[in-house]
VMD Tcl script that draws the C-alpha trace (Angstrom):
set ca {
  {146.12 -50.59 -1.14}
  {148.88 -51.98 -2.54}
  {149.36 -55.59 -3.69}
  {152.82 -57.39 -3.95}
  {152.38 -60.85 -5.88}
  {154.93 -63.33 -4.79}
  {157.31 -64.51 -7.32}
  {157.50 -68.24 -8.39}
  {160.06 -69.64 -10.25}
  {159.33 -72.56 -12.64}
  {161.89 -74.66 -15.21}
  {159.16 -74.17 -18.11}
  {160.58 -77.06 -19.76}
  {159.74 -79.07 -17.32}
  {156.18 -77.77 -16.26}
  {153.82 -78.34 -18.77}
  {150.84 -75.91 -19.38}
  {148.26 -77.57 -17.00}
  {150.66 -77.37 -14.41}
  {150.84 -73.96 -15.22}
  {147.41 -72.82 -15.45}
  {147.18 -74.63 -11.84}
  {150.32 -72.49 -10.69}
  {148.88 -69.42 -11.62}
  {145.34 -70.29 -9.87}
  {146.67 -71.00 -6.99}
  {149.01 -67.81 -7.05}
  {145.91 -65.77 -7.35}
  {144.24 -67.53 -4.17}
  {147.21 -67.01 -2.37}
  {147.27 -63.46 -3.27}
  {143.27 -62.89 -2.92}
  {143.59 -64.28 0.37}
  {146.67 -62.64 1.81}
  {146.33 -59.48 0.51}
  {142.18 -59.01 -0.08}
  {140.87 -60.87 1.99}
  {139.93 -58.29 4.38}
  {138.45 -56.12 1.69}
  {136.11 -59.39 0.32}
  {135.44 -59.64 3.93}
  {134.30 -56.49 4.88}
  {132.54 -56.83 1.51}
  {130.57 -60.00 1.94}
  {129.45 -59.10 5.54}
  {128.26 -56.09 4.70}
  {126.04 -58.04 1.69}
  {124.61 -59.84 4.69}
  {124.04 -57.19 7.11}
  {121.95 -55.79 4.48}
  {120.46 -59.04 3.46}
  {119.80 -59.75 7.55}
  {118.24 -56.31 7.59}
  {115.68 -56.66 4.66}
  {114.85 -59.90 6.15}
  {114.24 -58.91 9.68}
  {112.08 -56.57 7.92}
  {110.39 -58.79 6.07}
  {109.50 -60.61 9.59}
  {108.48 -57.71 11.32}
  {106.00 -57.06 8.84}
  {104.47 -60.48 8.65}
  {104.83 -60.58 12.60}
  {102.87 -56.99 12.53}
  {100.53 -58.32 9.81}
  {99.94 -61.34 12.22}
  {99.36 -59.80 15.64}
  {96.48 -57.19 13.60}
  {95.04 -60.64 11.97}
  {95.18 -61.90 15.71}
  {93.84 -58.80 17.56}
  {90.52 -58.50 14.77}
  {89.96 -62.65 15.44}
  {89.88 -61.19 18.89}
  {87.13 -59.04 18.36}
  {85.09 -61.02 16.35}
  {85.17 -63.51 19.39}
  {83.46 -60.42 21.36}
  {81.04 -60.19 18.23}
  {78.90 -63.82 19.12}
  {78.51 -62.12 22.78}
  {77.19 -59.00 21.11}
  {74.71 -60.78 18.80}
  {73.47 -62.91 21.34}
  {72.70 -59.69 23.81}
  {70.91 -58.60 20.80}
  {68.84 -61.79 19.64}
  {67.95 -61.58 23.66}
  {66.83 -57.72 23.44}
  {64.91 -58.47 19.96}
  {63.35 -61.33 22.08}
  {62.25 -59.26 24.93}
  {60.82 -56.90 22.21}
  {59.08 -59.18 20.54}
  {57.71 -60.67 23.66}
  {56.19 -57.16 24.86}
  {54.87 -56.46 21.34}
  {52.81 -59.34 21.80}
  {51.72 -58.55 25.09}
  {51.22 -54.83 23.75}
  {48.95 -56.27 20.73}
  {46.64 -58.30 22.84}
  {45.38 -55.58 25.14}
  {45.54 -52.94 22.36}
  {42.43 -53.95 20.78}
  {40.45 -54.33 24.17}
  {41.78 -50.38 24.73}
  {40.64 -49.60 21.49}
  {37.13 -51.22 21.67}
  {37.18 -49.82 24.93}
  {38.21 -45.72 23.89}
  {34.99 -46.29 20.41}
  {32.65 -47.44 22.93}
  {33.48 -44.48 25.53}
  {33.32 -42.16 22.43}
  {29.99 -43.40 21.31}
  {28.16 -43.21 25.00}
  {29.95 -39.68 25.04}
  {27.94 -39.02 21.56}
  {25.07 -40.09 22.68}
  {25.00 -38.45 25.70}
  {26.03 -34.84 24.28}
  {23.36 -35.51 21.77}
  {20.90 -36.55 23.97}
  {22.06 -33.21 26.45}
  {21.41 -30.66 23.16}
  {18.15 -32.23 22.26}
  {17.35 -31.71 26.10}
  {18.47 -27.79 26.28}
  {16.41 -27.31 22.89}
  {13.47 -28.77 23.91}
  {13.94 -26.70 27.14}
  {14.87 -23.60 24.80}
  {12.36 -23.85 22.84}
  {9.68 -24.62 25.63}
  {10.43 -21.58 27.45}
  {10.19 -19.40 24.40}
  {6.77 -20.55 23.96}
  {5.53 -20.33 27.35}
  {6.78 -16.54 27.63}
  {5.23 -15.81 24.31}
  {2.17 -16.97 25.39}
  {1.76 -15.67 29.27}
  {3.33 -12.09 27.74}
  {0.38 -12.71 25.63}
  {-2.26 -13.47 27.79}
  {-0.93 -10.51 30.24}
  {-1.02 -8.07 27.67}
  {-4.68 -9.15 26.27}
  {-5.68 -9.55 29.54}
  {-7.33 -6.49 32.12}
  {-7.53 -8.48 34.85}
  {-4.25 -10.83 34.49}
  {-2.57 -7.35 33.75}
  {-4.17 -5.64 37.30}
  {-2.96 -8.75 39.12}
  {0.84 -8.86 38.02}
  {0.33 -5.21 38.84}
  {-0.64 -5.92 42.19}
  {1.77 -8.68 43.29}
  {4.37 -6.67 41.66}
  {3.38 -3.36 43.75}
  {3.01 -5.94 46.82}
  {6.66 -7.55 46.63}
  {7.86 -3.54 45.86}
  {6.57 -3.17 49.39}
  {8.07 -6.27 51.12}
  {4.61 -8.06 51.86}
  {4.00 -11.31 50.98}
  {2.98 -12.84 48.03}
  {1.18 -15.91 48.33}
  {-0.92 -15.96 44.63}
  {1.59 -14.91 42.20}
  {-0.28 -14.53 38.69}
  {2.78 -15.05 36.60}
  {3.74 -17.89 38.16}
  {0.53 -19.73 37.74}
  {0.44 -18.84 34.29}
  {3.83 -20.36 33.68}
  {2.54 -23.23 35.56}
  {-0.80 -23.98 33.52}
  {0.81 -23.87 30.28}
  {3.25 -26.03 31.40}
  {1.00 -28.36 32.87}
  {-1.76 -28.11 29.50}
  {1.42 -28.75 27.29}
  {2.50 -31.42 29.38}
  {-1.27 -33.10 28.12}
  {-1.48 -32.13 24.83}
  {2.29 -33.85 24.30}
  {0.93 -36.79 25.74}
  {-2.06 -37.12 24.07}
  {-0.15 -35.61 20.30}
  {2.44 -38.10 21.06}
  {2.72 -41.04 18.99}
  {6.73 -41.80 18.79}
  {7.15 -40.44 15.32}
  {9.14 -37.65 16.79}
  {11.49 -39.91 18.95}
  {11.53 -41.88 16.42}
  {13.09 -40.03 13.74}
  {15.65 -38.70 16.38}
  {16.87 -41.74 16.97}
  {17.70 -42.41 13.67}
  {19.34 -39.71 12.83}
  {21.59 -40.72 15.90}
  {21.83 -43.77 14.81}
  {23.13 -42.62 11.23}
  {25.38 -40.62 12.67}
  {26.98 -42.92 15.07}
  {27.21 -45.46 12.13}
  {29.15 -42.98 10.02}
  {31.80 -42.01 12.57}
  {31.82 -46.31 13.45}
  {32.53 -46.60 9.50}
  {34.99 -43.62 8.80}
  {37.38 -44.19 12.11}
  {36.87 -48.04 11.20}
  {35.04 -49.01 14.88}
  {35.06 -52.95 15.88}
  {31.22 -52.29 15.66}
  {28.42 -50.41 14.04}
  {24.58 -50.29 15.01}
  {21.52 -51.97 13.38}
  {18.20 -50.02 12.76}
  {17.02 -51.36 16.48}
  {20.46 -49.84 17.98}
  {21.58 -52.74 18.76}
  {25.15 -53.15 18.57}
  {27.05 -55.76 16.19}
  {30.20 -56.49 15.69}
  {31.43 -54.91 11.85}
  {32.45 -57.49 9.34}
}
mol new
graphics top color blue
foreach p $ca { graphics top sphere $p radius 0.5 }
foreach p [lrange $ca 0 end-1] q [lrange $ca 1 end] { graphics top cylinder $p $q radius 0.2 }
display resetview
């Protein structure tokens, strides 16, 4: 681009150099704004379409920056809602712990003292099938005995046995009565022998017993030396 610069003609002698200086300023407006204004132009608005860019960027982000501030208040709004549905869940909670912790102990007192009649009973059912056990032992050994010492006990279990062999009826059996007297003479001499000391000492080694499970599973209770129940401290 070309620029032509106008020519002005001025009597220097008259012109002094202010006037001058002011000549040639406004020459050069002239000239910038015939001939480059365009160019400055083109110049400056493309300074502020850049500018105008860079700032609608600048808003964007804060506008972006705003709306994610906005949407995470949101949220948080949603947050009381949630804490409340879980202050109300914690309450229900509570409320059936409570209810859970006053029957527990009555189910607990209820499973030791189910245990300890169980105990007892299974005790009481081996000391039965001993006694029984042993019982029986002895009254075989001594009817074997007396059979086997015996000629005329022996003939007679001979007899009934020969007799049943043959399908007749047996109305005195000798083995059977024999099992029946001692039974019945053992029957008296326990009676009469009897003076508790036996019982006695079975009962407290139950009761021992059923103390040291009531101590080592830590029962509500425990027993005195009269079995009666008390309440453990």
């Amino acid at each position: 681009m070309t620029f032509a610069i106008p020519v002005i003609h001025f009597d220097w002698y008259v012109i002094n150099e202010e006037t001058q200086l002011a000549a040639v300023f406004i020459a050069f407006c002239v000239t910038v704004y015939t001939q480059g204004g365009e160019a400055i132009y083109k110049s400056l608005d493309e300074k502020a379409v850049a500018l105008l860019k860079e700032h609608n960027e600048s808003e964007d982000k804060v506008i972006n920056a705003l709306e994610s501030q906005l949407e995470f208040l949101k949220n948080n709004t949603k947050q009381v809602e949630h804490f409340e549905a879980i202050h109300a869940l914690r309450g229900a909670a509570y409320d059936k712990l409570n209810a859970a912790g006053a029957i527990k102990p009555q189910h607990e007192f209820k499973a030791q003292v189910e245990k300890m009649m169980d105990m007892i009973a299974a005790e009481e059912q081996s000391i039965t099938n001993k006694t029984k056990t042993n019982l029986m032992a002895e009254a075989t050994a001594n009817v074997t005995q007396q059979f086997t010492s015996t000629k005329a006990l022996k003939k007679a279990a001979l007899d009934s046995a020969i007799a049943t062999i043959k399908g007749g009826a047996v109305t005195d059996d000798p083995v059977k009565k024999a099992f029946v007297k001692f039974f019945k003479e053992k029957a008296i001499s326990a009676k009469k022998s009897d003076d508790g000391s036996e019982a006695k000492a079975s009962r407290a080694a139950l009761l021992t017993k059923m103390n040291s499970i009531a101590k080592n599973e830590k029962f509500f209770f425990n027993y005195d030396a009269d079995g009666t129940a008390k309440l453990s401290a």
